[in-house]
VMD Tcl script that draws the C-alpha trace (Angstrom):
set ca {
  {-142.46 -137.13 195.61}
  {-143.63 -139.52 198.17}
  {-144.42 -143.35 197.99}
  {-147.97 -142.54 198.66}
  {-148.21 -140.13 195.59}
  {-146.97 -142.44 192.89}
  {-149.64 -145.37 194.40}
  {-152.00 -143.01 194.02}
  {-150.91 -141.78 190.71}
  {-150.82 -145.30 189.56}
  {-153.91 -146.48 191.09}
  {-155.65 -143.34 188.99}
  {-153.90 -144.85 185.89}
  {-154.92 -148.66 186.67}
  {-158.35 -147.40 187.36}
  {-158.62 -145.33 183.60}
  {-157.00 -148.32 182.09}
  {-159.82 -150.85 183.48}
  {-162.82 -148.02 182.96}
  {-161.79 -147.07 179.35}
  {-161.62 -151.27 178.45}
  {-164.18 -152.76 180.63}
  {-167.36 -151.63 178.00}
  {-165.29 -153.53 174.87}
  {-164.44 -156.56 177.44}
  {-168.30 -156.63 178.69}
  {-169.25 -156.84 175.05}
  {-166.85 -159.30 174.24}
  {-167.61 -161.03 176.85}
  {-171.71 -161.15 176.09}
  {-171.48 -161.77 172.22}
  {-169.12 -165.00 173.58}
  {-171.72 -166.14 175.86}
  {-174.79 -166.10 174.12}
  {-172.67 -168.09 170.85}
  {-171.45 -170.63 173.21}
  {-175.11 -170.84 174.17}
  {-176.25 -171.37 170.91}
  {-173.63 -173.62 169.54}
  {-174.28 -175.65 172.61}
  {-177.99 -175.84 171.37}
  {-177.75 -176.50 167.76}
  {-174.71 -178.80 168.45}
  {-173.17 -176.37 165.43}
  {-169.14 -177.03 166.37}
  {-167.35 -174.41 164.44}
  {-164.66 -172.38 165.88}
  {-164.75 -169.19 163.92}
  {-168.30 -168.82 164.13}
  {-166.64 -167.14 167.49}
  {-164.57 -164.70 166.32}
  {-167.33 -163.03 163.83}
  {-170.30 -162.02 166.23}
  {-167.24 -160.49 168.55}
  {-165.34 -158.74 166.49}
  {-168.42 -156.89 164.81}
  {-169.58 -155.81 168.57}
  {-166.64 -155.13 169.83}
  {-166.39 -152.64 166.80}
  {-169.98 -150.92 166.95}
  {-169.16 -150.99 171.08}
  {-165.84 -148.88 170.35}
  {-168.26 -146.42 167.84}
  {-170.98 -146.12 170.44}
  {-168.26 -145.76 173.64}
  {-165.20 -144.60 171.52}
  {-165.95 -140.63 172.33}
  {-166.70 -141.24 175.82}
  {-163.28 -143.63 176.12}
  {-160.91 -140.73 174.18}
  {-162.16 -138.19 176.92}
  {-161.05 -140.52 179.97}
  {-158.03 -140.97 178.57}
  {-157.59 -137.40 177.74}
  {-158.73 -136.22 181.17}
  {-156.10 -138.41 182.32}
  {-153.81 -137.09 180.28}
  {-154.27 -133.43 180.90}
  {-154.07 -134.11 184.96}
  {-151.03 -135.67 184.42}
  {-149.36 -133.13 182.40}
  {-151.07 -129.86 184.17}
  {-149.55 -131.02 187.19}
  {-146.44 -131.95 186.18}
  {-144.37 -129.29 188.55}
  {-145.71 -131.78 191.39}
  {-144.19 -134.61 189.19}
  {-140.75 -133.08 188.82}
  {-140.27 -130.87 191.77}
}
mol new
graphics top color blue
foreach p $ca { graphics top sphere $p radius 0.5 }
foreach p [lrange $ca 0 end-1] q [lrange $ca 1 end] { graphics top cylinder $p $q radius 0.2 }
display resetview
């Protein structure tokens, strides 16, 4: 097993890691924004009006992508153990 393989075998793995979380992070990352926006606006200064709008997005995000996510990771998964003689050997 060369140096060259594992990069590559760890760049695939960085790369699932960063597709499978980026749609919850984007979401996050939205729903944060636009109540930061409108606590700026109505001068409204509570902290765990935060944490509610984000948490229920983040949730209907990982129903809507949740499916898609599982099969990356299983993909993944299966090309790392149907290969595995290249692993070992």
């Amino acid at each position: 097993m060369s140096s060259e393989f594992i990069i590559s075998l760890a760049e695939n793995g960085v790369w699932v890691v960063l597709l499978v979380a980026g749609p919850l992070l984007l979401v996050a990352l939205g729903l944060g924004l636009l109540v930061s926006i409108f606590q700026a606006t109505t001068q409204i200064q509570e902290q765990t009006l935060a944490f509610i709008p984000k948490i229920v997005g983040v949730l209907v995000a990982l129903v809507i992508f949740g499916p898609w996510m599982l099969s990356q990771i299983t993909d993944f998964a299966y090309n790392i153990f149907h290969h595995l003689h290249r692993y070992i050997g």
